[in-house]
C-alpha positions as CSV (number, residue, x, y, z in Angstrom):
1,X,99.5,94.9,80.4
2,X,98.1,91.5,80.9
3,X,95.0,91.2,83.7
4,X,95.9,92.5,86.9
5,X,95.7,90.7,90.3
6,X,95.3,93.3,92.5
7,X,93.5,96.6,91.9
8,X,94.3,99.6,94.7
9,X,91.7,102.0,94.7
10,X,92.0,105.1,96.2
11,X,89.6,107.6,97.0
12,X,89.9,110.9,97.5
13,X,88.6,114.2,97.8
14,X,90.6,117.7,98.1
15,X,94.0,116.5,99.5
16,X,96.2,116.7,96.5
17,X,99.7,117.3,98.0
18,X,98.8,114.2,100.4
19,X,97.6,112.2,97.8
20,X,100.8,112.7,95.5
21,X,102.8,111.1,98.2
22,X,100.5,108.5,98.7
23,X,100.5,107.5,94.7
24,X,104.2,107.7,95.0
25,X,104.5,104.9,97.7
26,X,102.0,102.6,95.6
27,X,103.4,102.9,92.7
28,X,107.0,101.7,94.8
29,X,105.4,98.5,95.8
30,X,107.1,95.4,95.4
31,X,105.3,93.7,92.2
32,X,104.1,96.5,91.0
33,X,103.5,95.0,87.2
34,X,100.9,93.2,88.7
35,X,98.7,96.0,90.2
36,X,96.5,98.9,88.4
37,X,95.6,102.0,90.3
38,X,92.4,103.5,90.2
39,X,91.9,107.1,91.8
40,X,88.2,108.1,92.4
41,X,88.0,111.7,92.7
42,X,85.1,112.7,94.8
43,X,84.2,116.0,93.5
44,X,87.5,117.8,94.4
45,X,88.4,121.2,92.8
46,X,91.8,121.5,93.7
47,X,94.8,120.1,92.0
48,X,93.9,116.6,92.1
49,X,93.0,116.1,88.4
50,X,96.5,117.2,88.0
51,X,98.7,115.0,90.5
52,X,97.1,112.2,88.8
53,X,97.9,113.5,84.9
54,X,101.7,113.8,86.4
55,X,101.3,110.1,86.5
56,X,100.5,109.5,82.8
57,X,102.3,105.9,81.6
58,X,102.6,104.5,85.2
59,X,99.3,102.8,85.1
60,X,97.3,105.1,86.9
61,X,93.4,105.8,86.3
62,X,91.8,108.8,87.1
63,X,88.3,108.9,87.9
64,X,86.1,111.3,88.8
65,X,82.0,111.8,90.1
66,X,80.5,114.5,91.7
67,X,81.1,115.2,95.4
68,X,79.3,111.9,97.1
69,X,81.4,110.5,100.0
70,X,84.2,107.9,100.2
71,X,81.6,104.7,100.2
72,X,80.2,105.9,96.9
73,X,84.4,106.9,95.9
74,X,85.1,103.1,96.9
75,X,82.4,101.5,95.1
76,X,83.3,103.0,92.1
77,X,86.8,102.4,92.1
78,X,85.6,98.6,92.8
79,X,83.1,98.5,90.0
80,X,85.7,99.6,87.8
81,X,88.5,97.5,88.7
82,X,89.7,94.4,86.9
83,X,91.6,92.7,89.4
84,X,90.8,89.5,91.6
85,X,91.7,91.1,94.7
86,X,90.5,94.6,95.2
87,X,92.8,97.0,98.1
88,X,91.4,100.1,99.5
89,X,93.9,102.6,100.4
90,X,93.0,106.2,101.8
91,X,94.6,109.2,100.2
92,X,96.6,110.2,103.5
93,X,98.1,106.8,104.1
94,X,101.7,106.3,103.1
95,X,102.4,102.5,102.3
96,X,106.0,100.9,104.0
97,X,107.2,99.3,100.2
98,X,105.9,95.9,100.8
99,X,102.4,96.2,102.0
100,X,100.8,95.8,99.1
101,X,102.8,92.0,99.3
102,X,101.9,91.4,102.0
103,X,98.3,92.1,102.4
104,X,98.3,89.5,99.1
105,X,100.3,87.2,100.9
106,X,97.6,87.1,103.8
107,X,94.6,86.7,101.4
108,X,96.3,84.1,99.5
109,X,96.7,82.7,102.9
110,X,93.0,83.2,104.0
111,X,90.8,83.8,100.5
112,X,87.5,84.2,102.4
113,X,88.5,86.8,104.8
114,X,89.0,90.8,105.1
115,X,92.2,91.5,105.9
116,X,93.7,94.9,107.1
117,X,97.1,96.0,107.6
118,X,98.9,98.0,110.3
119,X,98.9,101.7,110.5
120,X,100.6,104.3,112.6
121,X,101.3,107.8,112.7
122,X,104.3,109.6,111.8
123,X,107.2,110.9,113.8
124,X,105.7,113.7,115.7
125,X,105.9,117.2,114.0
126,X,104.4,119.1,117.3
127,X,104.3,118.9,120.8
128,X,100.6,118.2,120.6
129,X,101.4,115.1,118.5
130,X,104.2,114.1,121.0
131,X,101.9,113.9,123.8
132,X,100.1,110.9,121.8
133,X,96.9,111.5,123.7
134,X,95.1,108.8,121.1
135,X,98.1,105.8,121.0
136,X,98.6,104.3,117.6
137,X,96.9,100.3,118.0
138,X,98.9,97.6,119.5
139,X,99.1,95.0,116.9
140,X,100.5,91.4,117.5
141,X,103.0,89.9,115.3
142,X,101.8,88.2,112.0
143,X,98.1,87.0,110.9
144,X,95.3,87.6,113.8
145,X,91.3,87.6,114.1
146,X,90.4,91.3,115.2
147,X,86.4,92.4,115.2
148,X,84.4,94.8,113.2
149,X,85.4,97.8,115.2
150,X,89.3,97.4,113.8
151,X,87.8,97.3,110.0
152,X,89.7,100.2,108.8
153,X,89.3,101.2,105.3
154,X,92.7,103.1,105.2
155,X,94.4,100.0,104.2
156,X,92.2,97.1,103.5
157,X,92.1,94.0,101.1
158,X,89.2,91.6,99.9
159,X,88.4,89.5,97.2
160,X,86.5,91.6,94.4
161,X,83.8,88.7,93.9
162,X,83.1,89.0,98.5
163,X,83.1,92.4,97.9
164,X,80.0,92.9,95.2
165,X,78.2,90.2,97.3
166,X,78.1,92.3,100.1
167,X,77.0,95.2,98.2
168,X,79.9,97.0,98.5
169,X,80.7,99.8,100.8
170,X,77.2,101.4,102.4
171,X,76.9,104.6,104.5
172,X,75.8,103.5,107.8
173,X,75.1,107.0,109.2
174,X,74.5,109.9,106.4
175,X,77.3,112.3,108.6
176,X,80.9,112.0,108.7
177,X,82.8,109.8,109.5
178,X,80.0,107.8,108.5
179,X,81.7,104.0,110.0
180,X,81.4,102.3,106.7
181,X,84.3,100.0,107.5
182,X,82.8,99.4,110.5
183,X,79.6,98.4,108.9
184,X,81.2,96.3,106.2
185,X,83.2,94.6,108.8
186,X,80.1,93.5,110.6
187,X,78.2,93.0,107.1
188,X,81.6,90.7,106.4
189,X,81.4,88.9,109.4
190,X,77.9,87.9,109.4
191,X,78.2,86.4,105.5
192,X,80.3,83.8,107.3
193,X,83.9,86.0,106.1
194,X,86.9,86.6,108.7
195,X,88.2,89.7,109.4
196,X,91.9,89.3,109.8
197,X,95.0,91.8,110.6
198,X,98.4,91.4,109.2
199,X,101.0,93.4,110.9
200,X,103.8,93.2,108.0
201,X,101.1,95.2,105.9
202,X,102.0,98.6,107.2
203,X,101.5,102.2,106.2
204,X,101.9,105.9,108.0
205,X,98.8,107.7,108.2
206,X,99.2,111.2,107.7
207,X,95.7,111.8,109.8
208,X,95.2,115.6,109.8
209,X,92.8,115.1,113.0
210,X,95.8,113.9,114.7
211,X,97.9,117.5,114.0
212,X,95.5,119.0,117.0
213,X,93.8,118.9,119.8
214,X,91.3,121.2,118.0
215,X,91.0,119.0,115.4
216,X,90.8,116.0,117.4
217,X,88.1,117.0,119.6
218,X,86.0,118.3,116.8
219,X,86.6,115.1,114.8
220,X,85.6,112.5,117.8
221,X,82.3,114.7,118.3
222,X,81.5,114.3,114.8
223,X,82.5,110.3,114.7
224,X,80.2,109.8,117.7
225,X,77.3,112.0,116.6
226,X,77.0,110.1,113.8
227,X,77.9,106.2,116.0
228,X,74.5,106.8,117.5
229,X,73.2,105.8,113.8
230,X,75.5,102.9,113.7
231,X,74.4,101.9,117.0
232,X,70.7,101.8,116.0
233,X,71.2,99.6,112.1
234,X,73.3,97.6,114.6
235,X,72.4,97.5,117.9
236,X,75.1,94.4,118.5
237,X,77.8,96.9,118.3
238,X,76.9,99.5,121.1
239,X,78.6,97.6,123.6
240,X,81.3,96.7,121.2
241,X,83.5,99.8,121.4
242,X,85.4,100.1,124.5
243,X,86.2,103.8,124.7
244,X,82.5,104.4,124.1
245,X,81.2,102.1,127.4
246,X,81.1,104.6,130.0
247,X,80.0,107.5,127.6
248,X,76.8,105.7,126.4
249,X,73.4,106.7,128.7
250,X,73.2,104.3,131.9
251,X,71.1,101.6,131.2
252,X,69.3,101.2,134.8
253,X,68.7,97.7,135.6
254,X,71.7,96.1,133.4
255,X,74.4,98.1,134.4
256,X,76.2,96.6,137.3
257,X,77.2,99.2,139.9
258,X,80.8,100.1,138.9
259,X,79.8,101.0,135.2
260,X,77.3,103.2,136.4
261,X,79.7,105.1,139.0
262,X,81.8,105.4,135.9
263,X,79.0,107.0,134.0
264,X,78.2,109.8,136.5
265,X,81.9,110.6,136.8
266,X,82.0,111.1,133.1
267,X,78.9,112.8,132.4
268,X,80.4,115.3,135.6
269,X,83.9,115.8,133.2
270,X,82.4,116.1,130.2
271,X,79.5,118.3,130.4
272,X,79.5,122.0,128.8
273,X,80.1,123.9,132.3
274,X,83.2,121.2,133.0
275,X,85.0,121.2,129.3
276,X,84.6,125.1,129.6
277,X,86.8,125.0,132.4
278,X,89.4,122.1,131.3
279,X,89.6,122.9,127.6
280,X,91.7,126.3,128.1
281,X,93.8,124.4,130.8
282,X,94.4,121.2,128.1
283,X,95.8,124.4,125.4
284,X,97.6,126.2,127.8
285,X,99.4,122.6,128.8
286,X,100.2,121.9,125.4
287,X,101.3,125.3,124.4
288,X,103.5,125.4,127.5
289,X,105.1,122.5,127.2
290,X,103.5,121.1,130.8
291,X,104.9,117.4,131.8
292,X,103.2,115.1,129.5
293,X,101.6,113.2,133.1
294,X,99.6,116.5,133.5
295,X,99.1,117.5,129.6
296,X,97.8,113.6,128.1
297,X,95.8,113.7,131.0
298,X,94.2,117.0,130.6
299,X,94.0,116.7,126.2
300,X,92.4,113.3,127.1
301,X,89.8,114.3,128.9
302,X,88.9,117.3,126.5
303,X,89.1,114.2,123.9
304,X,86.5,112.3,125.8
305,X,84.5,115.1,126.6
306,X,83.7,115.9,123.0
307,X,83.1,112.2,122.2
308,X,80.8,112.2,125.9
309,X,79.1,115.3,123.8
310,X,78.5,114.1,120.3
311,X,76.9,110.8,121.6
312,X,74.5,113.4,123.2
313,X,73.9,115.5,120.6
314,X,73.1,111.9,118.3
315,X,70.4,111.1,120.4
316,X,68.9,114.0,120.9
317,X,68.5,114.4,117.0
318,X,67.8,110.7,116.9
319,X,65.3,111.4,119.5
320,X,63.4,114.5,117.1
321,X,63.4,112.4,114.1
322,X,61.5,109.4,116.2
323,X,59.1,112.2,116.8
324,X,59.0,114.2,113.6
325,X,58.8,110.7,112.1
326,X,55.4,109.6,114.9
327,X,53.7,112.8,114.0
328,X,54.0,112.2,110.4
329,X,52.4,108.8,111.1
């Protein structure tokens, strides 16, 4: 096989049914003789090692390090990649057959940017998942500028040489998710690259917080637990995220009146004593097939609620450390 052009890497870590599907779609990828695959195994012990031996002759590394994150999975699927344009694909994204094109197509276009595709989710396999409490993104037709915060790492293409002068992948936040795209978006953005969306670039993302409301209020706690340490290596991005600007603590003096009404309201919905109260009423809508005006509603706020909380419960450990960290001073 002469030199490749574009190396996918894909990281992953316990998800071996999910990833076989994934492998199949990139290895169905218009111009595939031009592409190697690289699959980091972060420490699984499941059936991943195999998946990836069923693969043997299709061009397909396997690699594998002890259990140390997706940035660390990344980096090493980079370091260990040959071609000139490296694409980072998640193991529970299924790529349409000519994403891997045309994320090539749009760096060929644009060599100094990061460019990310389109994602959606599946055709629903629940009622919860009907209800699409968290919509899919809108995404305008073609090429288009979008900011750090839409820096997704499920399906995302740079040039190898950009990538090792950024330092690659870093975790941001030590927790999970730990908003390394997020970080490398900004990290891109401030060396001078564009961050760039192409919508013919599209893949189905099999996200298994998305199955639940359960699981989607226990993953947005987590993801904004861990923002507050994003927010403080990057205080820029605290305003940046819109579902995150009436959640935030009010900031008296700079908060104009309206943002601050919103605020109280929120912290009123989302606090223990109110979620304990909506929370069984959001299930019993969903398992009783309520009217989706009364059900979205009601998941939604449990949704926000849990994101209202995990903010809270950042900065209150942000808060100890800045004091474990003053005594020890």
């Amino acid at each position: 096989m002469s030199r490749p052009r574009v190396s996918v890497v894909v990281p992953t870590h316990n998800r071996h049914e999910r990833l076989a599907a994934t492998l199949a779609a990139v290895l169905g990828q218009e111009g595939r003789e031009e592409t190697e695959v690289l699959v980091v195994d972060d420490g699984s012990d499941d059936e991943t090692p195999r998946v990836v031996a069923a693969l043997a002759g299709s061009g397909v590394s396997y690699l594998h390090q002890p259990h140390g994150g997706a940035s660390a999975a990344r980096n090493r699927g980079a370091r260990a990649a040959h071609g000139a344009l490296l694409l980072f694909v998640d193991d529970d994204v299924e790529l349409l057959p000519d994403a891997v094109a045309a994320l090539v197509e749009a760096h060929r276009a644009f060599p100094h940017a990061v460019v990310v595709g389109h994602l959606f989710s599946p055709e629903p396999a629940n009622r919860y998942e009907w209800l699409g409490v968290l919509p899919d993104r809108e995404t305008a037709a073609g090429i288009n500028p979008v900011d750090c915060t839409e820096c997704l790492t499920g399906l995302l293409a740079v040039g190898r040489e950009q990538f090792l002068a950024l330092d690659g992948f870093e975790d941001p936040t030590g927790g999970w998710p730990s908003w390394d795209d997020v970080d490398f978006g900004y990290r891109a953005q401030r060396a001078g690259l564009q961050l760039l969306r192409t919508s013919e670039a599209q893949g189905i993302h099999h996200d298994e917080s998305a199955t639940s409301l359960a699981a989607t209020a226990r993953r947005w706690q987590a993801a904004s637990e861990s923002a507050v340490r994003l927010f403080a290596r990057h205080p820029d991005l605290r305003g940046a995220f819109p579902f995150y600007r009436d959640k935030l603590p009010i900031a008296w003096g700079s908060d104009p009146a309206t943002l601050v009404a919103r605020k109280l309201a929120r912290g009123a919905v989302s606090s223990r004593p109110a979620l304990r109260v909506t929370r069984p009423l959001a299930d019993l809508s969903v398992r009783g097939s309520w009217p989706g005006g009364i059900a979205r509603p009601l998941c939604g706020c449990v949704v926000s609620g849990s994101m209202w909380q995990g903010l809270r419960r950042g900065i209150e450990a942000s808060g100890r450390e800045g004091r474990d960290s003053g005594g020890v001073s």
